[in-house]
N, C-alpha and C positions, 0 to 999 in steps of 0.2 A: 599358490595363487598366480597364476598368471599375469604377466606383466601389465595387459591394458585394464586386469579388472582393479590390480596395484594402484595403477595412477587413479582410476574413478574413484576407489576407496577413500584416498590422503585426499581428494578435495570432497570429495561427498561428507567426511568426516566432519571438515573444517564448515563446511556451508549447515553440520545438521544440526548446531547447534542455534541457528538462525530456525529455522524452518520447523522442529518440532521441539517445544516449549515444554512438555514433560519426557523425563527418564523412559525410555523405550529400545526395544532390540532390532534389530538387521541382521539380514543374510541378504549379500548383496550380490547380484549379477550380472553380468553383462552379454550382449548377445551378440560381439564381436563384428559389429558392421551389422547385421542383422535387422530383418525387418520384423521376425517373431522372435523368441523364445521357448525353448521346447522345455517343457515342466521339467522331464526325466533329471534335468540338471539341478534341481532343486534334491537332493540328497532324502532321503525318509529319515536321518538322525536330525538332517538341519529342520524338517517339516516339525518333528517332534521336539527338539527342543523350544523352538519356536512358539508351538500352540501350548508348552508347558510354561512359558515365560508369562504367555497371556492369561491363559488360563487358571494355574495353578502355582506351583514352585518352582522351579529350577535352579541346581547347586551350581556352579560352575569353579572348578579350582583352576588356580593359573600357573601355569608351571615353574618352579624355580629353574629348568632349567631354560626359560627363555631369554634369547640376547635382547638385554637394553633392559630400560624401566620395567618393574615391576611395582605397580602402585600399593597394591596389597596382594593378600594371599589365594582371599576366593571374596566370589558376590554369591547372592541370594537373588536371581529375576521373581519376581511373581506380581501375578494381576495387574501388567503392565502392557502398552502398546507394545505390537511385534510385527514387520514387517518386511514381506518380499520387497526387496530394492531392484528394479531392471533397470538395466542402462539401455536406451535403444539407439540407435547412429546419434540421435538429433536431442533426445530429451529423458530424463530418465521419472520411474513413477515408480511409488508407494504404494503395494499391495498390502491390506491387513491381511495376515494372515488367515484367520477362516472365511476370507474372501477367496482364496490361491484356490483354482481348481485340481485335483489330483492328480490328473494326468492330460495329456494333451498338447496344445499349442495355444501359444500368448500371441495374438498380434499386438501391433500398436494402439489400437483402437479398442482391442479387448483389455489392456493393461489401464489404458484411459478410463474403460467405463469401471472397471473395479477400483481404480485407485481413490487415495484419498487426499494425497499431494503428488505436486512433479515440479519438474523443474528441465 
């Protein structure tokens, strides 16, 4: 992860539990000073694990070998909110996922009309 998506991450964390009130997933972005976002960076495992968190099931096991806390082993996502997080220079916004177009360019004001919060 790169370092500026790092820091967005540790405060987007701390503020999501403010801002959405049910259990839900993120893949989060940022578009590094940027006035779009270019989809391509939204990965096709993260697209799919994503629309299987909302959608359906998704296993997820956590690795023993990861440094630091490990709270448990694995989760179960399913039938829950999943969304695209863009960071823009100024503001960042909550895409649901079967909102996310599949290919293309996010501007500000495209992420605006798809979203469902921001901040």
């Amino acid at each position: 992860m790169k370092k500026r998506e790092a820091s967005f991450t540790t405060n987007f964390l701390a503020l999501s539990r403010t801002v959405f009130r049910a259990p839900c997933v993120f893949e989060i972005k940022d578009t590094r000073g940027k006035d779009v976002f270019y989809l391509r960076e939204l990965k096709v495992h993260q697209r799919h694990a994503l629309l299987a968190a909302r959608l359906g099931k998704f296993p997820y096991k956590i690795s023993d070998s990861t440094i630091g806390y490990r709270p448990f082993d694995a989760v179960l996502f399913g039938n829950m909110p999943a969304y695209l997080i863009v960071k823009y220079p100024k503001r960042w916004y909550a895409i649901p996922i079967e909102k996310v177009p599949e290919e293309g360019v996010l501007s500000e004001a495209d992420a605006w009309a798809l979203s469902t919060r921001c901040g």
